[in-house]
N, C-alpha and C positions, 0 to 999 in steps of 0.2 A: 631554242628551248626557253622555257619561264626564266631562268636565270640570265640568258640572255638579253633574255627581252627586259629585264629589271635593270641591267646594265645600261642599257640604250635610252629608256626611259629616264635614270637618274642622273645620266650626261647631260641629257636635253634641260629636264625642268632645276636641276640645279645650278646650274650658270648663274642664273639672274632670276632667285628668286625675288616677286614683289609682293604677290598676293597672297592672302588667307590661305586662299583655295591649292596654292602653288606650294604653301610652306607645309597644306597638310597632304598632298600628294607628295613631300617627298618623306615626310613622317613615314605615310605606308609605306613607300617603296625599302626606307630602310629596315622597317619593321619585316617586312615578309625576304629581305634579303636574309637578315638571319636564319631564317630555315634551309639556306642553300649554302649559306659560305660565310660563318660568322664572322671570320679574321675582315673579308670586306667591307661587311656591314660596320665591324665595331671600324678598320679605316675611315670609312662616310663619315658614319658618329663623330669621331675625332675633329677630322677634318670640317665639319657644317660646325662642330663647337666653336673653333677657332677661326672660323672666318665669321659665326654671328654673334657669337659671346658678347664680344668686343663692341660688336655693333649697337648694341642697347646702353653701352654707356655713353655713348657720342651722337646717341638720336635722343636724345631728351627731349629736346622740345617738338617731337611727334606724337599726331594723337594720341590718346588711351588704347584706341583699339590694335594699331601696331603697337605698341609697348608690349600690350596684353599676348599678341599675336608672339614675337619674341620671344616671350618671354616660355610661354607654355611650349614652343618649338624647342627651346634650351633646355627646360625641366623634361617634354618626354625623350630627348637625346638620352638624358643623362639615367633617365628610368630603363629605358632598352639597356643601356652600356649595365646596371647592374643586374638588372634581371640575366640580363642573358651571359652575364660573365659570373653568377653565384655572388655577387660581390651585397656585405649588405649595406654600406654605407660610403658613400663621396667626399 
């Protein structure tokens, strides 16, 4: 099923994210796992915070566009975790 298959999909492309294209394929996949099993999605969420949070302070001297790329991957994590938890503020 869909949910499965989100499953399978977010195993795959989050190992090793590198690209753009990769960081916002897993954006959707988190995003549309919310409609099937929030508790897993907001897990993801958690989980990609705490393994790329970290990583934008220790890659400084990477282009702008991964900076950029980082950074907007962190911010929409943290806009799903409150949207979708009522929460209004981080």
């Amino acid at each position: 099923d869909k949910k499965d298959y989100l499953i399978d999909l977010y195993e795959i492309i989050s190992k090793n994210i590198q690209f753009e294209e990769e960081y916002n394929a897993v954006i959707d996949i988190v995003y549309k796992m919310y409609s099937y099993d929030i508790d897993l999605a907001t897990n993801w969420s958690i989980e990609l915070l705490n393994m790329y949070g970290g990583r934008i302070l220790y890659n400084k001297n990477k282009d702008d566009n991964y900076i950029a790329t980082i950074y907007s991957f962190i911010d929409t994590l943290i806009v799903y975790l409150t949207r979708f938890h009522d929460l209004d503020n981080v």
